[in-house]
MIZAPA-694500 format. One record per residue (C-alpha): residue in three letters; z, x, y. Coordinates in steps of 0.25 Angstrom, whole numbers, always signed. Example, Ala and Ser with C-alpha at 12.3 -4.5 7.8 and 13.67 -1.06 7.14 Angstrom:
BEGIN
residu:Z:X:Y
ALA:+31:+49:-18 .
SER:+29:+55:-4 .
//
This chain:
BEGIN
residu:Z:X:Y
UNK:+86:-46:-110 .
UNK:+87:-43:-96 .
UNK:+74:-44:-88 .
UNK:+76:-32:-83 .
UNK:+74:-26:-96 .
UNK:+61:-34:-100 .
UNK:+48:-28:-103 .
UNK:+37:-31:-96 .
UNK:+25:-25:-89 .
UNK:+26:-17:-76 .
UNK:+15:-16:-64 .
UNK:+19:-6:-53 .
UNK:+9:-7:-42 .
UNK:+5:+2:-33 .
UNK:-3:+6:-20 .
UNK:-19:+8:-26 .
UNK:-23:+21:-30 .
UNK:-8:+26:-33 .
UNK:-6:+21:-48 .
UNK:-10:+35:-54 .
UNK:+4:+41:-47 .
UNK:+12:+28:-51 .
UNK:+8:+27:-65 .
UNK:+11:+44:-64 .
UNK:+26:+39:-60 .
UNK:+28:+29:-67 .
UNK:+23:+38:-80 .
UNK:+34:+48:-75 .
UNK:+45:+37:-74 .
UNK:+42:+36:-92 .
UNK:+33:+23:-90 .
UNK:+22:+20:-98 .
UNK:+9:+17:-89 .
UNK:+1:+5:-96 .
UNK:-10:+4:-84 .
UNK:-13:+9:-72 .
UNK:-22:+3:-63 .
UNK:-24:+7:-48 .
UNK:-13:-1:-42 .
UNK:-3:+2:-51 .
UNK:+3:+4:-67 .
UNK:+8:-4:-77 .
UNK:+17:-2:-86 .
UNK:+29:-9:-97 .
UNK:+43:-9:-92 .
UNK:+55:-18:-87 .
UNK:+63:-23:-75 .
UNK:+71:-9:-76 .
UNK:+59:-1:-77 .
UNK:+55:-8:-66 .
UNK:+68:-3:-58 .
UNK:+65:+10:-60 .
UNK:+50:+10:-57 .
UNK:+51:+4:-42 .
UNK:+61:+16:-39 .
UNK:+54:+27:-43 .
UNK:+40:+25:-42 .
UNK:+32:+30:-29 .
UNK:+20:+26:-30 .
UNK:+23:+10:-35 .
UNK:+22:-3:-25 .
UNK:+29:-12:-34 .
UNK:+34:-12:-49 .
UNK:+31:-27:-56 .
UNK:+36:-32:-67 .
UNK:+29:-42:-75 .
UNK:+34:-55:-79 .
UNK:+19:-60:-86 .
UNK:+3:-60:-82 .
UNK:-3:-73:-85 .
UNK:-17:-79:-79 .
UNK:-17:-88:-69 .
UNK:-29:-94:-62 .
UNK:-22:-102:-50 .
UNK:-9:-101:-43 .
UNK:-4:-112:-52 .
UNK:-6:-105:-64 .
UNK:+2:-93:-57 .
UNK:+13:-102:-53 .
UNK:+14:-108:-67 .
UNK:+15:-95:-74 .
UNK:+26:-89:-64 .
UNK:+34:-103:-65 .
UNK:+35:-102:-81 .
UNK:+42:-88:-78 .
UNK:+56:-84:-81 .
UNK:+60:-82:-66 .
UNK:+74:-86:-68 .
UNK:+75:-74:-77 .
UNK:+71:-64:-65 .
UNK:+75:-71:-52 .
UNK:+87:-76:-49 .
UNK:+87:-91:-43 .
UNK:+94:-87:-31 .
UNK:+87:-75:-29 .
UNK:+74:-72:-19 .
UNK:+61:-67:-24 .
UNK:+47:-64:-18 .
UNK:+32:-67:-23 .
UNK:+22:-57:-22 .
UNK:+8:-56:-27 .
UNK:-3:-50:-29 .
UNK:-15:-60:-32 .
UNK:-31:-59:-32 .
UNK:-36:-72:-37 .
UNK:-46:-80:-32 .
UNK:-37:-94:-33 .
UNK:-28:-88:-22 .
UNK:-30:-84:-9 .
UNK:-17:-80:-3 .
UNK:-7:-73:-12 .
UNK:+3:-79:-6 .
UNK:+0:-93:-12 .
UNK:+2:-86:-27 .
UNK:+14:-81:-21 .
UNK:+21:-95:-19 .
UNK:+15:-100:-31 .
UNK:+24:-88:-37 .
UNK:+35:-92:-29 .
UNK:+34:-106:-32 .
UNK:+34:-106:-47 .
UNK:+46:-96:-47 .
UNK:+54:-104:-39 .
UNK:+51:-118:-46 .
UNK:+55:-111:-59 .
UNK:+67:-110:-52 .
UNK:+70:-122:-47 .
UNK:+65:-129:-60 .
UNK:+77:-121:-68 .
UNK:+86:-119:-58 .
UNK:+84:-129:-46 .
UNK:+85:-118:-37 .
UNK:+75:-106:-34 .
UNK:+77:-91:-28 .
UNK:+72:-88:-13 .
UNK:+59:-84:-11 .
UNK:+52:-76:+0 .
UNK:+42:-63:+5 .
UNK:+54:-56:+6 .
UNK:+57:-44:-5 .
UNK:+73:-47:-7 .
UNK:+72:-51:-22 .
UNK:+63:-53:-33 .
UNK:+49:-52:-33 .
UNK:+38:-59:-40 .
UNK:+25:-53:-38 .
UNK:+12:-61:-45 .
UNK:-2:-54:-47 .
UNK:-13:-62:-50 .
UNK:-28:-61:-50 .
UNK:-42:-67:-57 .
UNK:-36:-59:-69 .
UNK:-24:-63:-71 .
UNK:-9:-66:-64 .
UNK:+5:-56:-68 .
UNK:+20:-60:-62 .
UNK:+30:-49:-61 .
UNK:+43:-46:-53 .
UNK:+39:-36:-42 .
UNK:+52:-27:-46 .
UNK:+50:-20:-32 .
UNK:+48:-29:-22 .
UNK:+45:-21:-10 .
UNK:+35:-11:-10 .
UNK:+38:+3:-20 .
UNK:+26:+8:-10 .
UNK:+35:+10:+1 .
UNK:+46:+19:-3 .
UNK:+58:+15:+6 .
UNK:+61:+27:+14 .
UNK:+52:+28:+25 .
UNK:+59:+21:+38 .
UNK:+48:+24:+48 .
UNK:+34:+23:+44 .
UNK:+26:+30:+55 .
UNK:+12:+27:+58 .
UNK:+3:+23:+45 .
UNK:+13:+28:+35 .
UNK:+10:+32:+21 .
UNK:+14:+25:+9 .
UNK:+26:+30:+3 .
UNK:+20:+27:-11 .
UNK:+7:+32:-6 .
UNK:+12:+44:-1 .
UNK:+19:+46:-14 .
UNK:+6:+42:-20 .
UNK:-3:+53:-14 .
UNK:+9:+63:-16 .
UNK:+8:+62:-32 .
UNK:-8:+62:-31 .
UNK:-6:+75:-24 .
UNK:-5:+87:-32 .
UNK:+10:+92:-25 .
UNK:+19:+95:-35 .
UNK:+32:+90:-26 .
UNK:+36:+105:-26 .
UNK:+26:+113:-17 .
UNK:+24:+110:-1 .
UNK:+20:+97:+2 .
UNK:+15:+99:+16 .
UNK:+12:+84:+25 .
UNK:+7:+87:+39 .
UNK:+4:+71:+46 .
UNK:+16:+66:+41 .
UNK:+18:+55:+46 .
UNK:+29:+46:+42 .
UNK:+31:+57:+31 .
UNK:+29:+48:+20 .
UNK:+20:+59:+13 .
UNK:+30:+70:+14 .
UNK:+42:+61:+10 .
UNK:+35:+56:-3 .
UNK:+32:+70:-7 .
UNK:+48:+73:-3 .
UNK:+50:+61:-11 .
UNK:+43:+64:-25 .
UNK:+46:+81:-23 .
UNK:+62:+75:-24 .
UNK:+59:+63:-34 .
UNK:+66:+54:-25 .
UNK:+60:+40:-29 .
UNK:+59:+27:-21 .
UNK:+70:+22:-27 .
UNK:+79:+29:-19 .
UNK:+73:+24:-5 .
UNK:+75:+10:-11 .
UNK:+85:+0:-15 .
UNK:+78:-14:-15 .
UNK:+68:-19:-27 .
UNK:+64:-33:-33 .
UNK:+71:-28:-46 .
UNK:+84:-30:-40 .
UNK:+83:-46:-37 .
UNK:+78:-48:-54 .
UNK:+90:-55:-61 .
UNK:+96:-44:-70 .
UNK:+94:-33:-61 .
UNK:+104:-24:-61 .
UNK:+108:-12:-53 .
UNK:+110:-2:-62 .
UNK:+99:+1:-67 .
UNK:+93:+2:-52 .
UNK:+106:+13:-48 .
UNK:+103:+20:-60 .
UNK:+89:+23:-56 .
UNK:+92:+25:-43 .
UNK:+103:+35:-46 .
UNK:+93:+42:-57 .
UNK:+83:+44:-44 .
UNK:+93:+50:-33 .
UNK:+97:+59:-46 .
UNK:+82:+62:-48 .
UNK:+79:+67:-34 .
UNK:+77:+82:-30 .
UNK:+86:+87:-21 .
UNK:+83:+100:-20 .
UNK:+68:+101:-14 .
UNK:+62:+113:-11 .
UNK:+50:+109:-6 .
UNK:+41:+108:+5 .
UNK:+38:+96:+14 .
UNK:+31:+98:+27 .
UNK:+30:+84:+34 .
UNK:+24:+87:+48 .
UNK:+16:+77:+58 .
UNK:+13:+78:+72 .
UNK:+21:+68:+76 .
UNK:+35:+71:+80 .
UNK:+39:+55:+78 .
UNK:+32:+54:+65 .
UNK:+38:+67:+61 .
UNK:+52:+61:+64 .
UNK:+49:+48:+58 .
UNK:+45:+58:+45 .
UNK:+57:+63:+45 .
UNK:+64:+51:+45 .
UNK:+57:+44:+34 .
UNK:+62:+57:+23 .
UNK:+74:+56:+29 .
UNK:+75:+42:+23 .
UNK:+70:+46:+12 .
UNK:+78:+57:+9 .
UNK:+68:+69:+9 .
UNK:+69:+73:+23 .
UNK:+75:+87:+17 .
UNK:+63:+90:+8 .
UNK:+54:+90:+22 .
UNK:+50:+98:+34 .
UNK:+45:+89:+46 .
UNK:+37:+97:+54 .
UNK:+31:+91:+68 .
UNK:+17:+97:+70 .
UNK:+2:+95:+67 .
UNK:-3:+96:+54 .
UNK:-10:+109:+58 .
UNK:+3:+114:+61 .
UNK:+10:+110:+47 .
UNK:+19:+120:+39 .
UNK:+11:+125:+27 .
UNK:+20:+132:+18 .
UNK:+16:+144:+11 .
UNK:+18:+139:-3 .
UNK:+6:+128:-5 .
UNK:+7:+114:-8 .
UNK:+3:+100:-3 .
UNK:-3:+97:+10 .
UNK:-4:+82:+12 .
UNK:-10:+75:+24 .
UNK:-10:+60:+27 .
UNK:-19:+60:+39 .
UNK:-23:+48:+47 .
UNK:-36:+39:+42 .
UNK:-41:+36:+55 .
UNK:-46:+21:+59 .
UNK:-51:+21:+74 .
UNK:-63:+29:+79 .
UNK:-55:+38:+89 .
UNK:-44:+42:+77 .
UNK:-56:+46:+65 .
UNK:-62:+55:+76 .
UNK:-48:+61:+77 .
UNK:-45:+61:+63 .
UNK:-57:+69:+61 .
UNK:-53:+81:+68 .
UNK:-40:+80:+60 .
UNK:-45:+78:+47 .
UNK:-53:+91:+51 .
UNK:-41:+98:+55 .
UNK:-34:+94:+43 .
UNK:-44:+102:+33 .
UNK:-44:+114:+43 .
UNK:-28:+114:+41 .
UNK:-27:+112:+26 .
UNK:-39:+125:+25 .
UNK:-32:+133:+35 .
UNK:-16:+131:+31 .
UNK:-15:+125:+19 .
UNK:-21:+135:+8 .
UNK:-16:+133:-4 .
UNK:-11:+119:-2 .
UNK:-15:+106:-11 .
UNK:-21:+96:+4 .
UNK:-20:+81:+2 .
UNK:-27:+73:+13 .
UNK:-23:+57:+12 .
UNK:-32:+49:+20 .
UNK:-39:+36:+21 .
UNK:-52:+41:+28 .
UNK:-61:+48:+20 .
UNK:-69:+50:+31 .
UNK:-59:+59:+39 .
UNK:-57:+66:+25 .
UNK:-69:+74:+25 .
UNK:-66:+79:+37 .
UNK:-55:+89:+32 .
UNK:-65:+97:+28 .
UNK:-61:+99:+13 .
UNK:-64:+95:-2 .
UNK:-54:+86:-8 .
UNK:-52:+91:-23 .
UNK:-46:+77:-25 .
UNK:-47:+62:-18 .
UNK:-36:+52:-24 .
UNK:-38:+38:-18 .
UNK:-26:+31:-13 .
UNK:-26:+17:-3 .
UNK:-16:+16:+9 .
UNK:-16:+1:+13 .
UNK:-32:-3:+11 .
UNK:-36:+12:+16 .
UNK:-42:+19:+5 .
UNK:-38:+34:+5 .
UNK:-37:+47:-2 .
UNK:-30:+57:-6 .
UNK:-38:+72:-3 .
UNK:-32:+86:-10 .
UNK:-38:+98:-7 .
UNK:-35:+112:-13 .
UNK:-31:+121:+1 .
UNK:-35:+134:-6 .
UNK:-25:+147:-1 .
UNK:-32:+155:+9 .
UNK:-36:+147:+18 .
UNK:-20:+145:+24 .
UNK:-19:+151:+38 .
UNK:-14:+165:+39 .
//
């Protein structure tokens, strides 16, 4: 049996605080969820369900493939466990891979040290059977091994993506503190827009927010912004499968949007820059770029989504700015947005309040080590400018 049709378990990780949306994707794709913890799900597949999870999920990091959990309680055991492994099976001899890991235990105090442990038993297997080993390196060109390990217990797997699923491909100029492509699509699905009315996105930015929602309204996955995983350096991979669910998504994609997208920012450059990121992403049709303050921001008649990413704040001098635009920002939703469903992302609770309204909803969500939230308000009609 080809190892690309051998059941094992699955783990797809992802960013904390976004494993309800994955596990809602990965339900939608006809996968079974066994667990969902905060950081992502787990589930029973293969090395071709595998293939088609990197390319359409969103909201995933990585998609690992396990190849056994065993205990270990020091670095030799680890290397031990690994070196009895059928590597040969997955890893050609004059191939490359990489070692990655994730360890929490209190025999190791740089995880780099378990990775070479890794490293070493895969490549004395090798030489052992074969007298020759593949290349090794940080470098994500081929295979990837990733360990986890802590006071619990250890798990191998092949790390079938290699390169982050969190950055989805298409953005070519980042701007200044860009958005996560995954969190962006992450905060969009906890939103209650249903990818058919307005979505409104003053503060653009880079434009990652209104290029995720341009993204999901069109079912365009991250598969098609992507043409290099891990899967593809595993002995027995085969392209067809690959094409065929890279065909299956370019069919899948909705063409013919009607929607609206208003991405509008201040900043001329980073309005530009916008609009350069949907160009290579492929929705630069679905959306109007507008350069202007947010107070100025088209509001269509027919309500929908406004959604606001905000700056945090970090220095003295910027919170007492931020102040008065947090303020403004409430006086805006009340005055021109009646009827719309607000969402406010921020990592400073603080500056929060200062909007000036009751949040019917706070969903936690992280951006680096920054704990933030999600705030929805209900705009009620009326109160829109005449």
């Amino acid at each position: 049996m080809s190892i690309f049709n051998t059941p094992s378990k699955i783990t797809i990780t992802c960013h904390k605080w976004h494993a309800p949306y994955l596990e809602k994707e990965v339900l939608e794709l006809g996968y079974q969820v066994e667990h969902s913890f905060v950081t992502g799900v787990k589930l029973l597949g293969n090395l071709n369900d595998c293939i088609r999870l990197n390319m359409n999920l969103n909201c995933a990091s990585q998609v690992l493939f396990s190849l056994g959990q065993f205990s270990a309680s020091n670095a030799s055991e680890v290397y031990q466990f690994v070196r009895n492994l059928a590597w040969e099976e997955y890893i050609d001899s004059k191939g490359y891979f990489t070692v990655t890991s994730n360890v929490k235990h209190p025999t190791i105090k740089n995880s780099m040290f378990a990775n070479v442990k890794v490293k070493d038993a895969i490549a004395d297997r090798f030489m052992e059977r074969y007298a020759e080993r593949p290349s090794s390196g940080s470098e994500f060109r081929g295979a990837v091994v990733h360990l986890f390990w802590n006071e619990y217990g250890a798990e191998i797997f092949l790390d079938t993506s290699g390169e982050s699923l969190a950055r989805h491909g298409y953005r070519k100029i980042p701007g200044r503190a860009p958005m996560l492509e995954a969190l962006a699509s992450a905060t969009i699905l906890a939103s209650r827009w249903d990818k058919d009315s307005p979505f409104i996105n003053p503060m653009c930015g880079s434009g990652t927010l209104a290029i995720e929602a341009a993204l999901l309204a069109s079912n365009t996955k991250p598969g098609i912004h992507r043409d290099h995983y891990a899967f593809m350096h595993l002995k027995g991979y085969d392209d067809e499968l690959y094409l065929s669910e890279l065909n299956a998504l370019e069919e899948a994609i909705h063409e013919d949007l009607t929607i609206e997208i208003i991405a509008s920012d201040i900043d001329e450059d980073a309005v530009n820059n916008a609009r350069k990121n949907a160009i290579a992403a492929g929705v630069a049709q679905y959306i109007r770029f507008e350069v202007c303050d947010f107070r100025d921001a088209t509001i269509p008649e027919t309500p929908g989504v406004l959604f606001i990413n905000p700056e945090y704040g970090e220095r003295l001098g910027e919170l007492e700015e931020l102040t008065d635009t947090y303020k403004e920002i409430g006086d805006f939703m009340k005055k021109k947005c009646g009827g719309y469903l607000g969402y406010i992302f921020t990592g400073n609770l603080d500056l929060a309040k200062k909007i000036g309204l009751k949040a019917k909803k706070r969903t936690e969500f992280f951006t680096g080590k920054i704990d933030c939230r999600l705030l929805e308000y209900e705009l009620y009609q009326g109160s829109r400018d005449k």
